[in-house]
SESEPA-373170 format. One record per residue (C-alpha): residue in three letters; x negated, y negated, z. Coordinates in pm, 1 decimal, decimal comma. Each point is the difference from the previous one (the first is absolute). Example, Ala and Ser with C-alpha at 12.3 -4.5 7.8 and 13.67 -1.06 7.14 Angstrom:
[node "ALA"; [-1230,0; 450,0; 780,0]] [node "SER"; [-137,0; -344,0; -66,0]] 
This chain:
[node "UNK"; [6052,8; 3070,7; 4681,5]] [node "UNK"; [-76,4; -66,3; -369,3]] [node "UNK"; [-321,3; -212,8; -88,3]] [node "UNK"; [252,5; -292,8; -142,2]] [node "UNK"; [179,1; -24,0; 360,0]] [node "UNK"; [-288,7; -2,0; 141,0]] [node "UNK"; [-139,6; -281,3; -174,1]] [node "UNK"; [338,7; -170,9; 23,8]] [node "UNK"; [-47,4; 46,7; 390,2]] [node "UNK"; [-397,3; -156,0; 37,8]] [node "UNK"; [185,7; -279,6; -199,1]] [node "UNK"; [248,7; -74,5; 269,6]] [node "UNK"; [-234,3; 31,7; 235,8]] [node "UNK"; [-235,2; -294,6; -135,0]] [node "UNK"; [356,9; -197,3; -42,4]] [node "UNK"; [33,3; 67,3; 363,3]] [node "UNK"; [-376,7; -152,4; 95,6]] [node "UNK"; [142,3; -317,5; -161,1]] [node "UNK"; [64,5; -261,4; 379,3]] [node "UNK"; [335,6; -2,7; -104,4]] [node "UNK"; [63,3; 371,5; -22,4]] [node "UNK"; [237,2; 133,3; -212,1]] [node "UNK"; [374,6; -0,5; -35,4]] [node "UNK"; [224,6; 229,3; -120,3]] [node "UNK"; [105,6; -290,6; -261,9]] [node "UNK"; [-366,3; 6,4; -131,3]] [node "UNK"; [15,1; 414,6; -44,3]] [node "UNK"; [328,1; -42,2; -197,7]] [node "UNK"; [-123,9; -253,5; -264,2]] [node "UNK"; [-335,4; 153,9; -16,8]] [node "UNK"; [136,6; 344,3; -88,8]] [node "UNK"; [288,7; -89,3; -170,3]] [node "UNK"; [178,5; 210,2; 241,4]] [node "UNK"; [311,8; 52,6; 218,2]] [node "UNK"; [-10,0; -101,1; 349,4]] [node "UNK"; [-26,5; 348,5; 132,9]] [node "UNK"; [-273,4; 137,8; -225,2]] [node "UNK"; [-160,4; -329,5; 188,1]] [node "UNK"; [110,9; 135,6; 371,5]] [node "UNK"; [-131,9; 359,3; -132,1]] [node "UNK"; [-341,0; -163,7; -79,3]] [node "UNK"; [-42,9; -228,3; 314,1]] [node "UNK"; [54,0; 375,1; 192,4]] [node "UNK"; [-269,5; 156,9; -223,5]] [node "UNK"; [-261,2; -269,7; 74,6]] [node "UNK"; [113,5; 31,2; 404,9]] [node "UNK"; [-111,7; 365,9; 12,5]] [node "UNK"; [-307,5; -5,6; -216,9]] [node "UNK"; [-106,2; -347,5; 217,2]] [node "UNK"; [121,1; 47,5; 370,8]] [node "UNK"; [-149,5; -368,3; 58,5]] [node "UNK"; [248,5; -183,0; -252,9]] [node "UNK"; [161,0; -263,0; 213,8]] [node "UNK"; [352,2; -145,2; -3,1]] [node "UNK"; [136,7; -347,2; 60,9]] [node "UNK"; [314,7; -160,9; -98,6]] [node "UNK"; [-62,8; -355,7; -78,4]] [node "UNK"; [225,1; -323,9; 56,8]] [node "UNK"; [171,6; 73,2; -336,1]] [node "UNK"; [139,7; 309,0; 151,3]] [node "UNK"; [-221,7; 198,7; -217,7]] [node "UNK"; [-177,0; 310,4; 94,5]] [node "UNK"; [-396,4; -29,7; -118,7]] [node "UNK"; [-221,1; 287,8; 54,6]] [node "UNK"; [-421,5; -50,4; 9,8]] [node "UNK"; [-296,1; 209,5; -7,7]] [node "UNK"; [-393,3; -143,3; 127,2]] [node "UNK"; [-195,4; 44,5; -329,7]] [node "UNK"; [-257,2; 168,2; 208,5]] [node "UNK"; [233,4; 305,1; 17,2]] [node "UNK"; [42,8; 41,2; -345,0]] [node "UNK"; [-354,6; -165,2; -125,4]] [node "UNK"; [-164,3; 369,7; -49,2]] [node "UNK"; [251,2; 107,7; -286,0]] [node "UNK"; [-55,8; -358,2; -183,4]] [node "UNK"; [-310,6; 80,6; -151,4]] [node "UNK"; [42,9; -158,7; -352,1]] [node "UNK"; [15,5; 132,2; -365,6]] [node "UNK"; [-248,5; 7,9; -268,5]] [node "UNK"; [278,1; -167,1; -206,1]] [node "UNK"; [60,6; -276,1; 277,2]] [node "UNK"; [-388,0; -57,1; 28,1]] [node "UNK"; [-15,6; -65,9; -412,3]] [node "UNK"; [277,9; -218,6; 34,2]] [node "UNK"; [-200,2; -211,2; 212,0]] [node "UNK"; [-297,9; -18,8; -193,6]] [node "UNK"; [223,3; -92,9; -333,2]] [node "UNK"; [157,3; -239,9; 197,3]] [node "UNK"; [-315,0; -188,3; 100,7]] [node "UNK"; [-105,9; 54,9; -308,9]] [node "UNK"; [293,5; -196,3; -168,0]] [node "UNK"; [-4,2; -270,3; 266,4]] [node "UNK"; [-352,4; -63,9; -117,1]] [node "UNK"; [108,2; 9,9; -369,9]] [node "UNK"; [224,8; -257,4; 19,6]] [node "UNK"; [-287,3; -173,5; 242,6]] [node "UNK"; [232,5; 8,4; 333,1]] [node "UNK"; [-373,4; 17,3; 155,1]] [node "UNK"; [147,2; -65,5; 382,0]] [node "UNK"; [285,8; 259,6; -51,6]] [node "UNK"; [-222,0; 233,1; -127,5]] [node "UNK"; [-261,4; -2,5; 304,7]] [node "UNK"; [275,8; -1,1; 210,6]] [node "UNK"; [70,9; 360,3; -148,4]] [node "UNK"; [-325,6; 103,5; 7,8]] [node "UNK"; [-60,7; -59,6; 385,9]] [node "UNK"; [335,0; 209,8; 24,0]] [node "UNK"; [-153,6; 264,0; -223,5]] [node "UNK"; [-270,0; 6,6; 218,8]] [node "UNK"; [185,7; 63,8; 324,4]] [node "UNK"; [223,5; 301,7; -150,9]] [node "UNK"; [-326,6; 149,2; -106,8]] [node "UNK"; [-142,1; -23,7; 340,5]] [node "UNK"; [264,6; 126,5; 132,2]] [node "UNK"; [39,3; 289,8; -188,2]] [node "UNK"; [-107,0; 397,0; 165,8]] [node "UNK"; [-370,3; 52,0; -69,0]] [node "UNK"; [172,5; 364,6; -154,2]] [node "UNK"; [266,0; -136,0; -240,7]] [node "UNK"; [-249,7; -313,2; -129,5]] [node "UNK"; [-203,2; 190,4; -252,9]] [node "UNK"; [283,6; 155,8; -194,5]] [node "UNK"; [210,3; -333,1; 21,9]] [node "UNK"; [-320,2; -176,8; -170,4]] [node "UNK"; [19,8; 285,8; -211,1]] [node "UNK"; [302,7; 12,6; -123,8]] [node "UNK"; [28,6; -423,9; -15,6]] [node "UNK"; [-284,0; -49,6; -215,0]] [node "UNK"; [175,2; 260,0; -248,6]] [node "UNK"; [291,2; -198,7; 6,2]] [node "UNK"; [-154,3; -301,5; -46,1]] [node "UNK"; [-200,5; 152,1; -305,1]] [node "UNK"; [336,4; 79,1; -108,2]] [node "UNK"; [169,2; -271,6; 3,6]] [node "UNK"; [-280,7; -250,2; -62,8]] [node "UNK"; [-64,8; -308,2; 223,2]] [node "UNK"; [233,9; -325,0; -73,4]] [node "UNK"; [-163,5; -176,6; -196,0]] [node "UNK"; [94,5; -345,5; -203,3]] [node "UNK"; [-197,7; -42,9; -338,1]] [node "UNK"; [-1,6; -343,1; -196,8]] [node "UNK"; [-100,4; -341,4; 97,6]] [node "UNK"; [114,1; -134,4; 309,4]] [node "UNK"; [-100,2; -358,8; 161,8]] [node "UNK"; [-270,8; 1,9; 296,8]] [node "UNK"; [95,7; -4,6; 380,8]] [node "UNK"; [-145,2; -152,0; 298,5]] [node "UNK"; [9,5; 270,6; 290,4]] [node "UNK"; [66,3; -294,8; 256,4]] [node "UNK"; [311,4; -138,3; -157,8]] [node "UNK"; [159,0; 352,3; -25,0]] [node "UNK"; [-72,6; 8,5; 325,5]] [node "UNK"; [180,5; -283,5; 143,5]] [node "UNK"; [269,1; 43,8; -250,3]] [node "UNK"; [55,3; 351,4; 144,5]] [node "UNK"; [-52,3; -184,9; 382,9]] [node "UNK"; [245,5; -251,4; -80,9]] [node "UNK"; [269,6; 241,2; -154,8]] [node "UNK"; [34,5; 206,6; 291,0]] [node "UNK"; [66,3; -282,3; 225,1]] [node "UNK"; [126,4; -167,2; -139,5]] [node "UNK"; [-264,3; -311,0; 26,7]] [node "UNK"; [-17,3; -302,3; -180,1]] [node "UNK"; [-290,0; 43,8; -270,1]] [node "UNK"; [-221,7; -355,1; -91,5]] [node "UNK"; [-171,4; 120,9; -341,9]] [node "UNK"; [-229,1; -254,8; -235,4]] [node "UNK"; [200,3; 90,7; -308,9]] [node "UNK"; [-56,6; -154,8; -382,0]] [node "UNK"; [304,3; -9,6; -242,5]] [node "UNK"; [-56,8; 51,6; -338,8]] [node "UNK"; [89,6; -389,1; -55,6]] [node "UNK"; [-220,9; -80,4; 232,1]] [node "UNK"; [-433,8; -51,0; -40,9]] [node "UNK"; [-74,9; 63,4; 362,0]] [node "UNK"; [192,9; 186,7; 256,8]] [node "UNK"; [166,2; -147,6; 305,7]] [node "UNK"; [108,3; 99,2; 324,5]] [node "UNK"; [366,6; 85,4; 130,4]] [node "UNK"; [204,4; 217,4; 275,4]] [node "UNK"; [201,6; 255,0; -129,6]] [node "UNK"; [243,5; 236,6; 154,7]] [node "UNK"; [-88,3; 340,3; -185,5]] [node "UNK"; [319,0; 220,0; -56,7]] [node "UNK"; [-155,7; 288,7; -187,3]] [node "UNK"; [-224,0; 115,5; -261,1]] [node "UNK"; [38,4; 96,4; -375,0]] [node "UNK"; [-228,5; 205,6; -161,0]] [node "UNK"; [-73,9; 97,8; -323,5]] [node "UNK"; [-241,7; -149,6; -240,1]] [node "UNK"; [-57,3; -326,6; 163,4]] [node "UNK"; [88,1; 16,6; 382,8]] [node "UNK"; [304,5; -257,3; 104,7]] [node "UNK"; [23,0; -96,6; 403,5]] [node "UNK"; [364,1; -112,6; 27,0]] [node "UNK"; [-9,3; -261,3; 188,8]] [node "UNK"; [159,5; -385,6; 140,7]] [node "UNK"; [-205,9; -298,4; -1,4]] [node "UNK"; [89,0; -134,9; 334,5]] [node "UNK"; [-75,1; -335,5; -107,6]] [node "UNK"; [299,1; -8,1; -223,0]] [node "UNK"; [334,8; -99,3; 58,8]] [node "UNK"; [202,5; 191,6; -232,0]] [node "UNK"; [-207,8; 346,7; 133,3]] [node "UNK"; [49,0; 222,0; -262,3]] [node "UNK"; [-205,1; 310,2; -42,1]] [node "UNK"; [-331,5; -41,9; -240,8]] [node "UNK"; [-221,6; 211,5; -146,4]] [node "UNK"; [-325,0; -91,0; 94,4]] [node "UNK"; [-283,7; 240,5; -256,5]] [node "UNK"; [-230,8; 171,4; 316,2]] [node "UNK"; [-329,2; -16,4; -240,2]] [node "UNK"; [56,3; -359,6; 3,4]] [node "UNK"; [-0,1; -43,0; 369,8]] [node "UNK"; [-376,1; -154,4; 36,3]] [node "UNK"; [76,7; 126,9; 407,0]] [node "UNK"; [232,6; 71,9; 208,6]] [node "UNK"; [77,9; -39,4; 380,3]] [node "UNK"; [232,5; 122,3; 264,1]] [node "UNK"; [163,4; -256,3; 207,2]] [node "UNK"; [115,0; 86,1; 376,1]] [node "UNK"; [306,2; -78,0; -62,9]] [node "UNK"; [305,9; 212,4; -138,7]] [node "UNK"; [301,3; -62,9; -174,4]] [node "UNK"; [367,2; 109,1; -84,3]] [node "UNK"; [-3,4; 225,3; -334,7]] [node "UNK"; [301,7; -163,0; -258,6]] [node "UNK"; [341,3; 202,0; 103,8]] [node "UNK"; [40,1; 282,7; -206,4]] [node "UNK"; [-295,0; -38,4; -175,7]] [node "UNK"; [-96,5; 399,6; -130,2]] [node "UNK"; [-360,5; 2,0; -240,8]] [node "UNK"; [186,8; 284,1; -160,4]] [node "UNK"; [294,2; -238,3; -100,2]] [node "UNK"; [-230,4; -255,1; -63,7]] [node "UNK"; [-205,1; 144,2; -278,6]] [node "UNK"; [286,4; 121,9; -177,2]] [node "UNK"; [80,4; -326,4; -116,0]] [node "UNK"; [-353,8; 7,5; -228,5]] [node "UNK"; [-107,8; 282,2; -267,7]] [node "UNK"; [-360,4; -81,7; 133,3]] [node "UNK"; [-132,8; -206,5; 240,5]] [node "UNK"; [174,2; -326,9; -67,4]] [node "UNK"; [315,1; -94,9; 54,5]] [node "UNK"; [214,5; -296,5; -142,1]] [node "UNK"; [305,0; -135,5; 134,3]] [node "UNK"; [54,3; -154,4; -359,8]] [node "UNK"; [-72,1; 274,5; -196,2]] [node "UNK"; [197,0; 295,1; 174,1]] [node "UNK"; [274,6; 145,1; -156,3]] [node "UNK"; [89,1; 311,8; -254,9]] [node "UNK"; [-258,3; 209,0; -145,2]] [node "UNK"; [97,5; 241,1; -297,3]] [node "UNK"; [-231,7; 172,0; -178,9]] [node "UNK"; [43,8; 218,0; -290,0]] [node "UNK"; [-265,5; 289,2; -93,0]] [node "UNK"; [-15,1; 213,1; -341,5]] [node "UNK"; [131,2; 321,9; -6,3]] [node "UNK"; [-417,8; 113,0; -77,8]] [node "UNK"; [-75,0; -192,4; 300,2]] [node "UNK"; [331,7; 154,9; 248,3]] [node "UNK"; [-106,5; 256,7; 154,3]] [node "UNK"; [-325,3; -151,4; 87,5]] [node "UNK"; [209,0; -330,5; 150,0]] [node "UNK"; [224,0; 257,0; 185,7]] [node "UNK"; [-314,2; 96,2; 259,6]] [node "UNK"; [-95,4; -368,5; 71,7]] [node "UNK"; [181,8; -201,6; 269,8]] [node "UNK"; [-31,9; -370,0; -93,2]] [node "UNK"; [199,3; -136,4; 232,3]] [node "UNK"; [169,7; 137,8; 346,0]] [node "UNK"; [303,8; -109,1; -77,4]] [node "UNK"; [33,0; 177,6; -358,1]] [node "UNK"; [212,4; 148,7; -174,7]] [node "UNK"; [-26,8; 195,7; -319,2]] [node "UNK"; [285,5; 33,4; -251,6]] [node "UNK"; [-2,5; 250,3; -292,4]] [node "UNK"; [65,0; -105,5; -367,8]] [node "UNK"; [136,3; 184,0; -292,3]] [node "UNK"; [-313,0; 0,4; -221,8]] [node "UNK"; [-196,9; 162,1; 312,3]] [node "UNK"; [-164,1; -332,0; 97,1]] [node "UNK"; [62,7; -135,2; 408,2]] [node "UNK"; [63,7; -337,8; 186,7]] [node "UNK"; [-185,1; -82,9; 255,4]] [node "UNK"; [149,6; -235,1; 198,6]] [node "UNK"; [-59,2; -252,2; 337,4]] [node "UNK"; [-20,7; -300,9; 179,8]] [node "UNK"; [-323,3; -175,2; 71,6]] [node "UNK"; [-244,4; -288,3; -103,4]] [node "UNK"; [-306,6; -19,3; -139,1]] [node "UNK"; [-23,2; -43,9; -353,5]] [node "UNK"; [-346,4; -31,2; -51,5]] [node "UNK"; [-47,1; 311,7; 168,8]] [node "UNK"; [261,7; 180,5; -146,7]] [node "UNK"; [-143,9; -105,0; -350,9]] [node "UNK"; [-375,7; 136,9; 96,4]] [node "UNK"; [165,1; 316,8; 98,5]] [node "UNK"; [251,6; 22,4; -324,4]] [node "UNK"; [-325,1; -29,0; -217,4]] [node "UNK"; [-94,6; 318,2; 87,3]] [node "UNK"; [317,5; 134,6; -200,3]] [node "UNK"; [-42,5; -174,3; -306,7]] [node "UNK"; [244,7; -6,6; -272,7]] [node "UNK"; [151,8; 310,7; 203,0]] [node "UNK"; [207,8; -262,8; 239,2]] [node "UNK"; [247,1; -265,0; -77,2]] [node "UNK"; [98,2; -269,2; 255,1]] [node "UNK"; [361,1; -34,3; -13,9]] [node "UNK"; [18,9; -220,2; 327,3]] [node "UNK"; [-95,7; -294,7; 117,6]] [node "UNK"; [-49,6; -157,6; -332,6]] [node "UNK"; [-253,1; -209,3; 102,2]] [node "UNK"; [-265,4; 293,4; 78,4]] [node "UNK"; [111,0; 129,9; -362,7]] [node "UNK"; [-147,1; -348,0; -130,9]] [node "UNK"; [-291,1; 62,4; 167,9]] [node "UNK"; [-114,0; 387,2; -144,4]] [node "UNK"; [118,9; -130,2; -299,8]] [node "UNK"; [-288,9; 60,5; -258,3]] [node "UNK"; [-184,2; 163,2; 287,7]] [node "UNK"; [80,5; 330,7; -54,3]] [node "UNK"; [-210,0; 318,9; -206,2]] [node "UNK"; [24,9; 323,3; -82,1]] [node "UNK"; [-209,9; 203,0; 244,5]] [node "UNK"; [-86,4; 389,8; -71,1]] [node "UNK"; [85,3; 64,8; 380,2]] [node "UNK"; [218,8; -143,4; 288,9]] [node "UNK"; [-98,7; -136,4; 320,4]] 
């Protein structure tokens, strides 16, 4: 057996740990393979792991399962998987997701424990020269201050999900007030957004409620229905940044000088781009989102090297903003 196939078989096997088992149906759109490369597979995991149990379910569909204390020996994990895990924290912390990230760490922890006393020293080893490598996560620039104990009841209240009641000051407002909310998700990036519905509204449409102007935050004992098809992915497509703007979403087009092309070509300002070519070497960039203000901090950056072609409204408001900068962002 080559190395690949048998990497390809500890892989089943930790499928097979899984309480469900695995199917068949699972090897097949894992592998991108035909049914009986599948069959030839399940066979190959039966005679390296006499223990792997069968079980055909109520959907008429054979499952097969393996205790993960049969197979635990050969899961020792990588240097690479260990650095991973580190830069993860590491970026958690950068973008100040201070629960997440100590929720990583105690899991760091208890691989490390559990790794053999003889394969430990080379792991740390080899980590720390990855790590070296590839340089810790880091997030340079201003950013606004946190309180540990709301991202920790944010975090709470997510995974609930739990009502959250959070003393919270709009910028309209002198002094903050109190109010239930229904968090949905968070956005992050330079100021953090919880995506939320203040349940003492009527019309209960999502908010974005600035986390570094929660003043504290609580977790009620009492959950709630997340909004049907709601998806934080989907969600913060509709802004280039953090805020979002029924009222302002629509087309994007941007177009950047030929100098500036190949530059533009590497960035991706928006998920849902799309990049079109032009004759005299120069691209359009376009999307749909909101945000102008945002999207005019960002096209600063470019200088005279960008032209707003859409909305016309954001092209009023770089107009006479824009400079000729000896480099690009």
């Amino acid at each position: 057996m080559s190395f690949a196939k048998a990497q390809e078989l500890v892989k089943l096997a930790m499928m097979a740990t899984r309480r469900s088992g695995v199917s068949l149906e699972e090897i097949v759109e894992e592998w991108r393979c035909s049914h009986r490369t599948a069959q030839r597979m399940m066979e190959a995991l039966q005679a390296a792991f006499p223990q792997v149990e069968s079980e055909d379910g109520e959907d008429r569909k054979r499952r097969w399962r393996i205790h993960a204390k049969v197979i635990a020996p050969l899961l020792t994990p990588s240097a690479e998987e260990l650095a991973a895990l580190a830069t993860a924290i590491s970026e958690l912390e950068s973008y100040q997701m201070t629960a997440e990230a100590a929720t990583l760490r105690k899991l760091q922890s208890k691989v490390r424990a559990l790794l053999p006393p003889s394969a430990g020293t080379r792991l740390a080893v080899d980590e720390e020269a990855l790590l070296e490598a590839l340089g810790h996560a880091a997030r340079p620039g201003p950013q606004p201050a946190v309180s540990n104990e709301v991202d920790a009841a944010i975090s709470e209240a997510l995974k609930g999900p739990f009502l959250l009641r959070i003393v919270y000051r709009k910028r309209t407002q002198d002094t903050p007030s109190e109010r239930v909310v229904a968090p949905h998700g968070l956005l992050l990036g330079v100021r953090r957004y919880l995506v939320a519905r203040d349940t003492a509204k009527k019309d209960a449409r999502l908010q974005h409620y600035r986390v570094e102007e929660m003043y504290s935050a609580e977790v009620l004992d009492k959950s709630f229905e997340l909004d049907p098809g709601f998806s934080i992915r989907t969600h913060a497509e509709k802004g280039f940044g953090s805020f979002e703007s029924a009222a302002e979403h629509g087309d994007v087009v941007w177009r950047f000088s030929p100098e500036a092309a190949p530059h533009a070509r590497r960035f991706v300002f928006h998920p849902t781009q799309r990049i079109e070519e032009e004759a005299d070497g120069s691209v359009l960039v376009r999307f749909r989102a909101s945000g102008h203000l945002e999207m005019c901090w960002h096209l600063y950056m470019w200088g005279k090297s960008v032209e707003v072609l859409q909305p016309a409204r954001l092209r009023e408001m770089i107009k006479g903003h824009q400079r000729k900068f000896d480099a690009l962002p």
